[in-house]
C-alpha positions as CSV (number, residue, x, y, z in Angstrom):
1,X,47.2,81.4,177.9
2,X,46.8,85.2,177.4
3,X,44.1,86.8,175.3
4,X,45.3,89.3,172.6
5,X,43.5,91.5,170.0
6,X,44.0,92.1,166.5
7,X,41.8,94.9,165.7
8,X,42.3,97.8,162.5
9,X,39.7,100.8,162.2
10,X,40.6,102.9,159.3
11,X,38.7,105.4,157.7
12,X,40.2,106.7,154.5
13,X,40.0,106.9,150.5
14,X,40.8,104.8,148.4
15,X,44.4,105.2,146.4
16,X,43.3,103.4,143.2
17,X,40.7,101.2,141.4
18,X,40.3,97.9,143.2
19,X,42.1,94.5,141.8
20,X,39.3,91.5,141.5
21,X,40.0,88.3,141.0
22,X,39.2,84.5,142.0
23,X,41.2,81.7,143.4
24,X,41.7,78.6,141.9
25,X,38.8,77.2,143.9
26,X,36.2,80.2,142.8
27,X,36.4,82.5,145.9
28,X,36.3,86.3,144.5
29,X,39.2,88.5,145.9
30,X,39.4,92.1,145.6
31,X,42.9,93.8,146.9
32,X,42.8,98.1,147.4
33,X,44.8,100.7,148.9
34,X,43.1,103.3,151.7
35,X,45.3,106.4,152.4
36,X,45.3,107.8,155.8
37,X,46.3,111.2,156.9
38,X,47.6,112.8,160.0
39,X,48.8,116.2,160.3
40,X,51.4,117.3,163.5
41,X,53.0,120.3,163.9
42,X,57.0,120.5,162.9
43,X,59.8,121.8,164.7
44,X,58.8,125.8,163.0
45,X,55.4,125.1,164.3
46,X,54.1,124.3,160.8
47,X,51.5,121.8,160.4
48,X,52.7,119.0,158.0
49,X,50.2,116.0,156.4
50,X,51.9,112.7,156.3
51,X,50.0,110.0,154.4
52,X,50.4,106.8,155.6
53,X,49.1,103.4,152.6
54,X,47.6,100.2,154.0
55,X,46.7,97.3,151.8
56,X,43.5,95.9,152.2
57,X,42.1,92.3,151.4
58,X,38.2,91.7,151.2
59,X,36.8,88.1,150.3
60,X,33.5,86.7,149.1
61,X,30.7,88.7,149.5
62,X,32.4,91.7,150.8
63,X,34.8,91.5,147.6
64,X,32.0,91.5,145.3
65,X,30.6,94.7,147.4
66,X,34.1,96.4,146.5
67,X,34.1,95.0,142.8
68,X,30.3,96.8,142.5
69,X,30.7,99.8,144.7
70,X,34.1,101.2,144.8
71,X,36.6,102.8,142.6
72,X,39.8,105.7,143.1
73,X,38.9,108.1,145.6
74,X,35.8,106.6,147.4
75,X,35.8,107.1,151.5
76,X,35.9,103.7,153.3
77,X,35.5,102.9,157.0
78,X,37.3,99.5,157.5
79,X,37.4,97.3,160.4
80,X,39.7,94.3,160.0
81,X,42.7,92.7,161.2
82,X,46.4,93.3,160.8
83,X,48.3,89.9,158.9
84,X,51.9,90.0,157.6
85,X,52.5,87.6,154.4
86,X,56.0,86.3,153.4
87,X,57.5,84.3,150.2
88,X,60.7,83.8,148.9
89,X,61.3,85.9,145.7
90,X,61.6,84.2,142.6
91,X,64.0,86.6,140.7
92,X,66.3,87.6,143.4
93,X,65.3,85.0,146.2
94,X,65.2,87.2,148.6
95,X,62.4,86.8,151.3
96,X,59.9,89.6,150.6
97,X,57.0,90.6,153.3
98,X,53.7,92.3,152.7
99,X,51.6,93.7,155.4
100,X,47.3,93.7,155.1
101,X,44.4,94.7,156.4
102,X,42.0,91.5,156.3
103,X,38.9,93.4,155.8
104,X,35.8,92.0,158.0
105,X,33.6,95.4,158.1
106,X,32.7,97.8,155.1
107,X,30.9,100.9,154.7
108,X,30.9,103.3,151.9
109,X,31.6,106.9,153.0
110,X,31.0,108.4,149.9
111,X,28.0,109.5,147.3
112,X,27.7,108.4,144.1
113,X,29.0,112.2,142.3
114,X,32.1,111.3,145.1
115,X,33.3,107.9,143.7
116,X,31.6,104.8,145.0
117,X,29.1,104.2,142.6
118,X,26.5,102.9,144.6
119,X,24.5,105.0,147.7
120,X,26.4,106.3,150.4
121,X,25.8,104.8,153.9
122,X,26.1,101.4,152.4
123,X,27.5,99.0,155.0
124,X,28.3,95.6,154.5
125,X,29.8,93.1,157.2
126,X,31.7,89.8,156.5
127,X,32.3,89.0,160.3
128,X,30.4,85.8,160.2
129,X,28.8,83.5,157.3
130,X,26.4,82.8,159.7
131,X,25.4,86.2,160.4
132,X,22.6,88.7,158.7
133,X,23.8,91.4,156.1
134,X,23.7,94.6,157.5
135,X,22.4,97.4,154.8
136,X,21.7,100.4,156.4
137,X,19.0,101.9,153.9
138,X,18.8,105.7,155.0
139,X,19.1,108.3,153.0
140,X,22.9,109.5,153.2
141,X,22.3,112.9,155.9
142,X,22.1,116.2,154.1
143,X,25.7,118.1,154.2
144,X,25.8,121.6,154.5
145,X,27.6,123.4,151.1
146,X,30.3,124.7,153.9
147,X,31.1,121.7,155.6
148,X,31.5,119.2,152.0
149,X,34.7,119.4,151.7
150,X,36.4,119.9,155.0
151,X,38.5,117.0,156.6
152,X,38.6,115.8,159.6
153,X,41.9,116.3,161.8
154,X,43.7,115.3,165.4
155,X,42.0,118.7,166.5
156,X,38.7,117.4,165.9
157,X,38.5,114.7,168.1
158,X,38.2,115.4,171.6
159,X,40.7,113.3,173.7
């Protein structure tokens, strides 16, 4: 049988306040949105931003991290994996499909002043129950007044 990968790195903010909630049999659930950006030139030779939406699904502990530590606007870098849902639409009984990002890796981007809540550098994995939490406890790195706002693009990234 052939090997295959499912495998999402994102790194984005978040579009609006999470959604918590539990399932019937007590496991906490918090569903977000992360907005991506790339910019590419048009046909003039203008750059143009397109923002591209993902859903994102965390579970258990790393849902409770969300509930705690994120809110509209925070910067996320995700790791997770790509799974498409489908169900049969009440109303219209159409068959409707939604795409998510299954989150298994967390870490908070942003400061407190920028969102999040909590201490930036915060990084939480959910890859294994058997595995240790990962908090990475130093100090968020000193930006420089000209650099805090400035976003990273295609022409930042050398390949």
């Amino acid at each position: 049988m052939a090997r295959s990968v499912n495998k999402v790195t994102l790194l984005g903010n978040v579009g609006k306040d999470p959604e918590i909630r539990s399932t019937p049999s007590g496991t906490m659930v918090a569903s977000l949105t992360l907005a991506t950006s790339d910019r590419q030139k048009d046909a003039q030779g203008n750059w143009q931003d397109r923002t591209e939406w993902h859903n994102l699904v965390a579970f258990t502990r790393t849902a409770e991290i969300v509930r705690d530590y994120v809110k509209k606007g925070s910067k996320l870098y995700i790791e997770g994996k790509i799974q498409t849902r489908s169900w049969d639409d009440k109303e219209s009984g159409q068959k409707r499909y939604r795409t998510e990002i299954l989150v298994n890796e967390l870490v908070l981007l942003s400061g407190r002043e920028e969102g999040s809540g909590g201490q930036g550098g915060y990084t939480r994995s959910s890859s294994s129950a058997s595995s240790p939490t990962n908090y990475d406890q130093r100090p968020p790195a000193a930006a420089s007044d000209d650099f805090a706002h400035t976003e990273i693009s295609d022409d930042d990234i050398p390949f």
